[in-house]
C-alpha positions as CSV (number, residue, x, y, z in Angstrom):
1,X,171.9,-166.9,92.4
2,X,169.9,-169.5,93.2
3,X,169.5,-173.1,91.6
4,X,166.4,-172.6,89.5
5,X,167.2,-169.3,88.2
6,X,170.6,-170.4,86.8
7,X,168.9,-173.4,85.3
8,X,165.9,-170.8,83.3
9,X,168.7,-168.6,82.9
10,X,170.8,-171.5,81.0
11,X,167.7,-173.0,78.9
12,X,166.2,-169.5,77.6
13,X,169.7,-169.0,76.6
14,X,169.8,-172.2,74.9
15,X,166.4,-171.5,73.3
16,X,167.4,-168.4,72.3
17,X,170.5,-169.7,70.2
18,X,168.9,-172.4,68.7
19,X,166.2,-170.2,67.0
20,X,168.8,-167.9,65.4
21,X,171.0,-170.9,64.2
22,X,168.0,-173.1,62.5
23,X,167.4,-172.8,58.8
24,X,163.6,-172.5,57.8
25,X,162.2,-176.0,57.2
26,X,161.8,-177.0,53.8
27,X,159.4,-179.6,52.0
28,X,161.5,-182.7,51.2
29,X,162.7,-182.8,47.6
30,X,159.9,-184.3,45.3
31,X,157.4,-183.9,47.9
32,X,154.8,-181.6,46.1
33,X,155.3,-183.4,42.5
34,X,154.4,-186.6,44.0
35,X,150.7,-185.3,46.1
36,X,150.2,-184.1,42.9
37,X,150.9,-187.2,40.7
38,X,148.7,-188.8,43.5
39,X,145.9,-187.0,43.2
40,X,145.8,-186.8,39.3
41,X,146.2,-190.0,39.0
42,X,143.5,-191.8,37.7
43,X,142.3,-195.1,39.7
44,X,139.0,-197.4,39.0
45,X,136.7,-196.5,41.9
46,X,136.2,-199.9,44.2
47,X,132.9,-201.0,45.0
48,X,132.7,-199.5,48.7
49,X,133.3,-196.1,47.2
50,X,130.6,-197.1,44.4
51,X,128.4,-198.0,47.7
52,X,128.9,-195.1,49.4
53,X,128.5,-192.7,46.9
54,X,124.9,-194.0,45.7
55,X,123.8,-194.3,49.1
56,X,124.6,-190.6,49.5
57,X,122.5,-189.5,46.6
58,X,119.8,-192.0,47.2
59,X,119.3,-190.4,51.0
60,X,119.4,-187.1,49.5
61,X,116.7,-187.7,47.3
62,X,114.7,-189.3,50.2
63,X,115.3,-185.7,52.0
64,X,114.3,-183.8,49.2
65,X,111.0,-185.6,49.3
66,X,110.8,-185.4,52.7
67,X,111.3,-181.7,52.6
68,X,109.2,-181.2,49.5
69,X,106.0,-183.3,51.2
70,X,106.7,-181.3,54.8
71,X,106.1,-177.8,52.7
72,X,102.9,-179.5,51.1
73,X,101.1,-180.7,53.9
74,X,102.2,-176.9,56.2
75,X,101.6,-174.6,53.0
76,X,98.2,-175.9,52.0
77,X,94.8,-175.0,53.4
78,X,92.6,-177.8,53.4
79,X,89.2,-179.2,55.2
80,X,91.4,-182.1,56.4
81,X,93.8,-180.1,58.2
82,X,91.3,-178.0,59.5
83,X,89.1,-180.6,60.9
84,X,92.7,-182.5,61.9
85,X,93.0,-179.0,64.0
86,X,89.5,-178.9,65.3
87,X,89.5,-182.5,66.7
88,X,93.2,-182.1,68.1
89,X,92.0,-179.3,70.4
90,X,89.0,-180.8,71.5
91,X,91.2,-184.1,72.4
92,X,93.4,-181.5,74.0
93,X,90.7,-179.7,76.4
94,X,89.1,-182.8,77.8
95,X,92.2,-184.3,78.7
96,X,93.4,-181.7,80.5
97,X,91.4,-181.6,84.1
């Protein structure tokens, strides 16, 4: 048998034992009382998490408007856009030669 083959044949054996002979992992002891006492716990918010959070809401309410004034100016049927259209092709066709 050749060099390599003995050496595979030796570490799938190895592998093989060391699967069967392994208990299952376990969380350490206390581990899922204290996440949990973590994560009820109840800490005064700093004032980068204070920052953060307005800003958050303050640029969603800036794309709520945005959104809100987009569907305004597409959904209504005015003489502005129309004229807005008008003039936009007629800029179009004598640009193009």
């Amino acid at each position: 048998m050749k060099e390599p083959d003995r050496l595979l044949g030796r570490l799938l054996r190895a592998a093989a034992a060391s699967e069967a002979d392994t208990p299952e992992p376990e969380m350490p002891f206390g581990f899922d009382t204290r996440v949990l006492a973590l994560a009820r716990e109840h800490r005064a918010p700093d004032a980068i998490s204070i920052l953060a959070q307005r800003a958050g809401f303050i640029s969603l309410a800036i794309i709520g408007l945005a959104m809100c004034g987009l569907y305004a100016s597409t959904a209504s049927e005015n003489e502005v856009t129309a004229a807005y259209a008008m003039a936009d092709s007629v800029i179009a066709r004598n640009l193009t030669p």
